[in-house]
C-alpha positions as CSV (number, residue, x, y, z in Angstrom):
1,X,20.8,24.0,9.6
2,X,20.7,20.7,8.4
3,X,22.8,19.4,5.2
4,X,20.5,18.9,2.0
5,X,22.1,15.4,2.2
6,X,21.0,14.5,5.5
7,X,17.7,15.5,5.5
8,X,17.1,13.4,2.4
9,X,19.4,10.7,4.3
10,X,16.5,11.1,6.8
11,X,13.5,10.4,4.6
12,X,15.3,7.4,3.1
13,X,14.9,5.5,6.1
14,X,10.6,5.5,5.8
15,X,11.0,4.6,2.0
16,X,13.0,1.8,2.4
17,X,11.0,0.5,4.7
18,X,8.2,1.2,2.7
19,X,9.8,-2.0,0.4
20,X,8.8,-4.3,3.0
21,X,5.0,-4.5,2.3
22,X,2.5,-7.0,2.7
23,X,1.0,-8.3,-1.3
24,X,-1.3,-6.4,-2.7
25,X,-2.8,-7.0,-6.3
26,X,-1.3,-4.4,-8.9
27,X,-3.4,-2.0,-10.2
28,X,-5.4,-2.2,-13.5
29,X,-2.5,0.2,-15.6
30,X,-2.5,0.5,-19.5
31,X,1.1,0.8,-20.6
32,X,1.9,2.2,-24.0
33,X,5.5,1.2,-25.3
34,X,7.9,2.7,-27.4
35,X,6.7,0.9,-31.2
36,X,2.9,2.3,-30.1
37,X,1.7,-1.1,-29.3
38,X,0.1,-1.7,-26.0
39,X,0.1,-3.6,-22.5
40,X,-2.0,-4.3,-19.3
41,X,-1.4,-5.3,-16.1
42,X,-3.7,-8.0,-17.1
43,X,-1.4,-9.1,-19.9
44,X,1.1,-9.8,-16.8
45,X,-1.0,-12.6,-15.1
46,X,1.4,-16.3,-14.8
47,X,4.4,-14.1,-15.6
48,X,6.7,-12.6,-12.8
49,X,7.1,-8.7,-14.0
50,X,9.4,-6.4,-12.5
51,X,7.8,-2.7,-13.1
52,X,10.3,0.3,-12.7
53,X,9.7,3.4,-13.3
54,X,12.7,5.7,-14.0
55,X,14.0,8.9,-15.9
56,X,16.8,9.4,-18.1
57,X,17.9,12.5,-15.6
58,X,17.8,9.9,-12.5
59,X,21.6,9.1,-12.2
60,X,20.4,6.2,-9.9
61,X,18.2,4.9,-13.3
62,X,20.3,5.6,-15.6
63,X,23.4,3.7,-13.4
64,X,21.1,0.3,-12.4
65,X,19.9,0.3,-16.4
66,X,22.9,-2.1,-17.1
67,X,21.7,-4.5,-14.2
68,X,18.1,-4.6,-14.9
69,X,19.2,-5.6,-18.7
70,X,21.1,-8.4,-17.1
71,X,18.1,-9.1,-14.7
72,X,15.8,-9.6,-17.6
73,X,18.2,-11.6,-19.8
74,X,19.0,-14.2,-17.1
75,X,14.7,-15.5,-16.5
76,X,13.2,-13.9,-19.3
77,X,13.2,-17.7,-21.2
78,X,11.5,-18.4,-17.4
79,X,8.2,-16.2,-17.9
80,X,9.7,-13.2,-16.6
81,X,8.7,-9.5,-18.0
82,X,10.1,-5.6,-17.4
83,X,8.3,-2.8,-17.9
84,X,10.5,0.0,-17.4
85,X,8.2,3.6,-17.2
86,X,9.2,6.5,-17.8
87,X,8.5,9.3,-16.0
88,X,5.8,11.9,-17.6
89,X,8.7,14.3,-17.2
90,X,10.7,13.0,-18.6
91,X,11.7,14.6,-22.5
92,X,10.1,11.6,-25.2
93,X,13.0,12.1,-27.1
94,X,15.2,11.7,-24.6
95,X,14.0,8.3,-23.7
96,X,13.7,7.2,-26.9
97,X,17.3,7.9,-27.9
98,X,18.0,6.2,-24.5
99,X,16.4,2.8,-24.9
100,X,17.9,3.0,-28.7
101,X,21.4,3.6,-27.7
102,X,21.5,1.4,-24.5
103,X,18.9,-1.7,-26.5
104,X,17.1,-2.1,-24.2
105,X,15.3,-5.7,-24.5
106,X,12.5,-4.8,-22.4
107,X,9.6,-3.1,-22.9
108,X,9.8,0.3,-22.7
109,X,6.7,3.0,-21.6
110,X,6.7,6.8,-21.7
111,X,4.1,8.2,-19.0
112,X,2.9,11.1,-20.6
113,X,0.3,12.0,-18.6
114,X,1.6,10.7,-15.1
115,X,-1.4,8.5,-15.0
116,X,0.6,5.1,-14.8
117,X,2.7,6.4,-11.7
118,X,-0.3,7.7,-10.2
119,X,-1.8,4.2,-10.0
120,X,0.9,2.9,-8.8
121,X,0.4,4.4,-5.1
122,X,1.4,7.9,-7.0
123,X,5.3,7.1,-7.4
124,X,7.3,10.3,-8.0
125,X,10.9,9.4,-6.5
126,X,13.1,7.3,-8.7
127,X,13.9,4.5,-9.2
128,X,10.9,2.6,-7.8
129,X,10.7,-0.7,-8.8
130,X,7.4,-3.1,-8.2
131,X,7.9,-6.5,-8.3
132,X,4.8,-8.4,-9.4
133,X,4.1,-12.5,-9.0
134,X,2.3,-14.3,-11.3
135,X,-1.3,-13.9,-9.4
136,X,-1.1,-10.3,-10.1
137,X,0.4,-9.5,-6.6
138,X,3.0,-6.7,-5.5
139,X,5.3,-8.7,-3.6
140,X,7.9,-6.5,-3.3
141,X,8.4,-2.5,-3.5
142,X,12.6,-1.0,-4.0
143,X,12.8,2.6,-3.5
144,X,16.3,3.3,-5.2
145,X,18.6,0.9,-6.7
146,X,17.3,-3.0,-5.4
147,X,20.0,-5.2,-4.0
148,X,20.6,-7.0,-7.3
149,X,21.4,-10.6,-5.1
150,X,18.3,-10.1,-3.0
151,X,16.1,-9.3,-6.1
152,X,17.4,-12.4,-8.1
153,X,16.6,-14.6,-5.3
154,X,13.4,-13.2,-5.3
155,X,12.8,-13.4,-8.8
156,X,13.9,-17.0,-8.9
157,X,11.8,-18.2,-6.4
158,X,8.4,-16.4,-7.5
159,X,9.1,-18.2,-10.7
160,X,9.5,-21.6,-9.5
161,X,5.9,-21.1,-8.0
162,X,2.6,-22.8,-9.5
């Protein structure tokens, strides 16, 4: 019998790949952050956003956190957003406490219902992170931790765009 570890090992190789899709607009989503106010995926149009959704008992999340704070502090002067969403599992406290301890400078969304991930092609394995140009468009899709370099790159050229 196989090893836990291996077959996950084995359906890692399909989600990465899944990364590599074609652009597709991103979907109409209502976020509601932390201080009650809210956010659309309309609100994101001639910004490049980064969406990832994550949960405070993902060591993976909780281990990139540091990185995507650095992400967003290097290009967010540039017209650059993060919405980081929270899993609807994932205790409201316990994200609260998180994003006050950690201060995080992003926004930050707590998925009650599930109904965010849901639109977003039903996301339940974390980290997933969307990466979204400023026409609206999914450019790029990370299951698990993004390769910070590669991201950046990314990120920098979606932002020099018109």
């Amino acid at each position: 019998m196989k090893s836990l570890g291996n077959r996950l090992a084995f359906f890692a190789v399909p989600l990465a790949l899944a990364g590599c899709m074609n652009s597709s607009l991103a979907p109409q989503s209502s976020f509601t952050l932390l201080d009650g106010s809210a956010r659309t995926t309309a609100d994101l149009k001639g910004k490049v956003a980064l969406i990832n959704f994550w949960a405070t008992s993902c060591t993976t999340c909780v281990a990139e956190m540091p990185m995507l704070v650095a992400t967003f502090e290097k290009f967010r002067g540039r017209g650059y957003e993060t919405i980081a969403v929270a899993m609807h599992y994932d205790p409201p406290a316990y994200v609260v406490k998180f994003a006050q301890t950690r201060q995080l400078p992003f926004s930050v969304v707590i998925d009650n219902t599930g109904a965010v991930a849901k639109s977003w092609g039903d996301v339940k394995v974390t980290p997933t992170t969307f990466l979204v140009n400023k026409r609206g468009e999914i450019v790029k899709r990370f299951v698990g931790k993004p390769d910070f370099a590669e991201l950046h790159q990314l990120i920098d050229q979606l932002l020099s765009e018109s």
